[in-house]
ChimeraX commands (.cxc) that place a marker at each C-alpha (Angstrom):
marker #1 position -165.74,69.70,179.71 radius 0.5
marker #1 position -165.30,73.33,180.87 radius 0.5
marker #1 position -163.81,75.92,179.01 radius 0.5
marker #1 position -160.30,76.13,180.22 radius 0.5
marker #1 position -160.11,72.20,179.49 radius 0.5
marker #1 position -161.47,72.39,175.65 radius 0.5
marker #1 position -159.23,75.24,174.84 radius 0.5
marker #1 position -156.11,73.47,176.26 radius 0.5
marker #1 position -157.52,70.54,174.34 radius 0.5
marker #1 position -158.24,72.39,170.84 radius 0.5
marker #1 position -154.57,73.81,171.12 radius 0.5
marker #1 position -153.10,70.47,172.05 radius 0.5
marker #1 position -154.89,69.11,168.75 radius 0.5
marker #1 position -153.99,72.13,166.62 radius 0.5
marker #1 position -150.09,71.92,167.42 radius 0.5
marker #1 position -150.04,68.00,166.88 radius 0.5
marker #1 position -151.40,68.39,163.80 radius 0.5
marker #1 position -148.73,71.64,162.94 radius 0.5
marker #1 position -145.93,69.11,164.19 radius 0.5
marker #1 position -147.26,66.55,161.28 radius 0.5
marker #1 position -149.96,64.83,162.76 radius 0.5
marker #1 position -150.65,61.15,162.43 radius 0.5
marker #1 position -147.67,60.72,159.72 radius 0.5
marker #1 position -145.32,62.39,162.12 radius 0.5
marker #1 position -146.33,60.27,165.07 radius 0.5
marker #1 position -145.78,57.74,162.74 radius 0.5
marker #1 position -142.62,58.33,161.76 radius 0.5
marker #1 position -141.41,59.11,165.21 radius 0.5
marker #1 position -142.60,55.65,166.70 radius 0.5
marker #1 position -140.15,54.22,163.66 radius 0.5
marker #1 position -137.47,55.91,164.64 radius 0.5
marker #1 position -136.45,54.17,167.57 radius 0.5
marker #1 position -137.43,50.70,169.32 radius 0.5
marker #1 position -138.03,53.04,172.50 radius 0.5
marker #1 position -140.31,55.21,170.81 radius 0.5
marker #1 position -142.43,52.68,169.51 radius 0.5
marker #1 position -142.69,51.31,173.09 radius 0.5
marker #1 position -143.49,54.89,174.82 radius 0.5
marker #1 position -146.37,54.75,171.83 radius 0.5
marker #1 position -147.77,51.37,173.24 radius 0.5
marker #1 position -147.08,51.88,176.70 radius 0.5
marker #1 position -148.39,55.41,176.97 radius 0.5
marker #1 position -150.09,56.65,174.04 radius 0.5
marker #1 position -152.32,54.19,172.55 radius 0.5
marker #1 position -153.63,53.62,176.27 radius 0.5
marker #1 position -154.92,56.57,176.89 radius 0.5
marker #1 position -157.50,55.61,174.00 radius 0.5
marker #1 position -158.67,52.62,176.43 radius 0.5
marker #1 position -161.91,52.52,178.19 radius 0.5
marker #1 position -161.33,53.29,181.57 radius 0.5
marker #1 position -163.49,50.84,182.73 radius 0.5
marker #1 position -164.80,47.78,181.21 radius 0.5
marker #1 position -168.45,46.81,181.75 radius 0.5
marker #1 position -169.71,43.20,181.00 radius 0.5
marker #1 position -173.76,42.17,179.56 radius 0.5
marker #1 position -174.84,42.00,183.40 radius 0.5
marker #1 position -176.45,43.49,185.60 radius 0.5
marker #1 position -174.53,46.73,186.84 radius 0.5
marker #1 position -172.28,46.08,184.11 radius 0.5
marker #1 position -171.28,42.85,186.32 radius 0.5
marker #1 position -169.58,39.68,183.97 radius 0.5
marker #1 position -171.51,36.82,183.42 radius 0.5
marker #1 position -169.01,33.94,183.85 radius 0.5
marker #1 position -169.90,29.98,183.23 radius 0.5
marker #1 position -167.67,26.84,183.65 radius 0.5
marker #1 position -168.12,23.63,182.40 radius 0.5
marker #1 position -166.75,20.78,183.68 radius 0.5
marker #1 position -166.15,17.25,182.05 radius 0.5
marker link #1:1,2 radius 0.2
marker link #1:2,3 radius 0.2
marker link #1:3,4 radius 0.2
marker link #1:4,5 radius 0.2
marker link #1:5,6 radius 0.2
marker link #1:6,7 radius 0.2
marker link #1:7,8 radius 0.2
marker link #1:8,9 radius 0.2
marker link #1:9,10 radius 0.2
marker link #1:10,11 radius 0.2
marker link #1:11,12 radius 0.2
marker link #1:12,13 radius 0.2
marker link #1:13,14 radius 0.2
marker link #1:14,15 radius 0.2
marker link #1:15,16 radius 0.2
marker link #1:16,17 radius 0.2
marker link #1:17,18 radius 0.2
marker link #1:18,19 radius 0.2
marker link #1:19,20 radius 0.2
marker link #1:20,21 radius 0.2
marker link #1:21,22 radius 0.2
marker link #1:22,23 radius 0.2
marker link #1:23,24 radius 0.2
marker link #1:24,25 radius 0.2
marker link #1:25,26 radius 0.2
marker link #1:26,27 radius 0.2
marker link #1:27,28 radius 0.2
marker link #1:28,29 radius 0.2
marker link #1:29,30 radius 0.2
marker link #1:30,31 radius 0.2
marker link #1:31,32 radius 0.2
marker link #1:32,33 radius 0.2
marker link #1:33,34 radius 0.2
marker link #1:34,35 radius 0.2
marker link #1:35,36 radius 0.2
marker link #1:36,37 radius 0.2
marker link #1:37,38 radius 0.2
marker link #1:38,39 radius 0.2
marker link #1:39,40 radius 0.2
marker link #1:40,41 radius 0.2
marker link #1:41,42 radius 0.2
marker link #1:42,43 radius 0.2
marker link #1:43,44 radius 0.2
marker link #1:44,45 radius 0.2
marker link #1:45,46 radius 0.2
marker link #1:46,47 radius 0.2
marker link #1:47,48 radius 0.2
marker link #1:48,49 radius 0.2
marker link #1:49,50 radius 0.2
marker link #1:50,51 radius 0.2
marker link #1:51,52 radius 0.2
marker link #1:52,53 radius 0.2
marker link #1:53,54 radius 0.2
marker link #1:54,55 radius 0.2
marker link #1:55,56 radius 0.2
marker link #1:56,57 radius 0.2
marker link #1:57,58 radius 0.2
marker link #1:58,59 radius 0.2
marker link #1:59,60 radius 0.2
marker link #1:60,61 radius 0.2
marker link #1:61,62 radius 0.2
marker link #1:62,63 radius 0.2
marker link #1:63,64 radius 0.2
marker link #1:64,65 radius 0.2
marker link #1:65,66 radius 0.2
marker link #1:66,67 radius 0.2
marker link #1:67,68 radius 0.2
view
């Protein structure tokens, strides 16, 4: 991360946490069916993996099927 991108970061953190920080987030997801939806579908994402690796090789899936 280069400089420009952790200050913007540290002053992204420092005003969520002057605008009330996890309560406020909170509270604002509560207030509103909307909200809470903008918090699922655009928030909470953005703490998702990009990418998802499976136990194989290159990160590759390892799928089985059994038939009977």
């Amino acid at each position: 991360m280069n400089k420009t991108t952790a200050a913007a970061k540290s002053m992204i953190e420092q005003a969520a946490a002057e605008l009330g920080g996890t309560a406020r987030l909170v509270a604002w997801a509560r207030e509103a069916p909307e909200n809470e939806r903008a918090f699922w579908a655009t928030v909470f994402p953005k703490l998702l993996p990009l990418q998802v690796n499976g136990p194989g090789e290159d990160g590759a899936f390892i799928m089985s099927f059994r038939f009977e």
